[in-house]
BADREN-809078 format. One record per residue (C-alpha): residue number from 0; x, y, z. Coordinates in steps of 0.2 Angstrom, whole numbers. Example, Ala and Ser with C-alpha at 12.3 -4.5 7.8 and 13.67 -1.06 7.14 Angstrom:
NODE, 0, 62, -22, 39
NODE, 1, 68, -5, 36
//
This chain:
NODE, 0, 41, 8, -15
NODE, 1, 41, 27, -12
NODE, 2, 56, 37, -20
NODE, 3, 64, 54, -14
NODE, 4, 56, 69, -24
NODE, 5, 64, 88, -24
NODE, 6, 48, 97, -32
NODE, 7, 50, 115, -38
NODE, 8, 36, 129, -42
NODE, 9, 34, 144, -49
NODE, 10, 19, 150, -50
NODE, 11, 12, 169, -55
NODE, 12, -3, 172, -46
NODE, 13, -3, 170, -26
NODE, 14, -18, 163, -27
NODE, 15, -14, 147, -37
NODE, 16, 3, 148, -28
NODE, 17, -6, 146, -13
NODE, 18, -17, 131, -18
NODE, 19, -3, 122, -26
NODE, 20, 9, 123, -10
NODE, 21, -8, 115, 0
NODE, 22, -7, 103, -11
NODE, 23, 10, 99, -11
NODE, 24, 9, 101, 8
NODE, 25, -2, 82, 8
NODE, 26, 11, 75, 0
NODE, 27, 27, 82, 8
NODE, 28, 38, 94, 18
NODE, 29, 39, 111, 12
NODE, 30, 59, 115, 12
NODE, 31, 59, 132, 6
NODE, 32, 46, 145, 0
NODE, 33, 42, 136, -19
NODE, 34, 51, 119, -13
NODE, 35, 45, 103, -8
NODE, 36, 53, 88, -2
NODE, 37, 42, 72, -4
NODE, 38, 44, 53, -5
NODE, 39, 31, 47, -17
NODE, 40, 28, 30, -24
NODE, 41, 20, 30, -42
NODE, 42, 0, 29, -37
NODE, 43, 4, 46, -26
NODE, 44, 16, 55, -38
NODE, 45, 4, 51, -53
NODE, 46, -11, 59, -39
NODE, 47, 0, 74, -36
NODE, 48, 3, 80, -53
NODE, 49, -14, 78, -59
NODE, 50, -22, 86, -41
NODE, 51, -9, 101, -44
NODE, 52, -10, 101, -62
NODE, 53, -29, 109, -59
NODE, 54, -22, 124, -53
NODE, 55, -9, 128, -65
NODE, 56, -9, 142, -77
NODE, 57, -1, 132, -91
NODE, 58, 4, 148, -100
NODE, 59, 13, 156, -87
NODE, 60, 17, 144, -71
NODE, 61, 27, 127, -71
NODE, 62, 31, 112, -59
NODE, 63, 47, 102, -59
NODE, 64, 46, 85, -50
NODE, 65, 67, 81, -48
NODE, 66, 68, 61, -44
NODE, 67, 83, 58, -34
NODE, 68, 90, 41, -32
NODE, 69, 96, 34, -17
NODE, 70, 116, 39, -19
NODE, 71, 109, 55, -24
NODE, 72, 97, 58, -8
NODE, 73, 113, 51, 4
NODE, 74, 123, 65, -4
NODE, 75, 111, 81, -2
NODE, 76, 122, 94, 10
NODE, 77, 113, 105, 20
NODE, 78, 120, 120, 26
NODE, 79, 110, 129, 39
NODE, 80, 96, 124, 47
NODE, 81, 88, 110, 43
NODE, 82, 86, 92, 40
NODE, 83, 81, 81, 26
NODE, 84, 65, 74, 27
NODE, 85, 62, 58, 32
NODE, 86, 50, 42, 21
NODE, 87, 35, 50, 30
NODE, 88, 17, 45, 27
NODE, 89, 6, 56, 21
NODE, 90, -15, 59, 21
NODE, 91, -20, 65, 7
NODE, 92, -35, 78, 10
//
């Protein structure tokens, strides 16, 4: 069963930025500059990390993978435009 993921980056060198957020792109719907929405089940959360993990400065850049529950997803306010992203399948590249 895929949950609702808010995933978070900050990454120092544009060029790992940019490969992280291509990865993240084969999983989800890019939100905001260094903000992904994604609904993962545990076999392609578990993928993700480790795919993006390869990219990472672990000295200097950082991921956070936010799990939102149900309640949680059915309260996100958006202001501006927008929608939330829906359960979409993804292929992973």
């Amino acid at each position: 069963m895929s949950q609702f993921y808010m995933i978070c980056f900050d990454v120092a060198d544009p060029r790992r930025l940019r490969r992280i957020a291509n990865e993240l792109e084969n999983y989800g719907q890019r939100v905001q500059r260094s903000v992904f929405e994604c609904w993962l089940d545990d076999p392609d959360l578990f993928e993700l990390k480790r795919r993006a993990a390869g990219h990472l400065d672990m000295t200097e850049d950082q991921i956070r993978y936010y799990r939102l529950c149900a309640k949680d997803v059915a309260r996100i306010i958006i202001d501006g435009p927008g929608t939330l992203t829906g359960d979409i399948s993804y292929t992973i590249s």
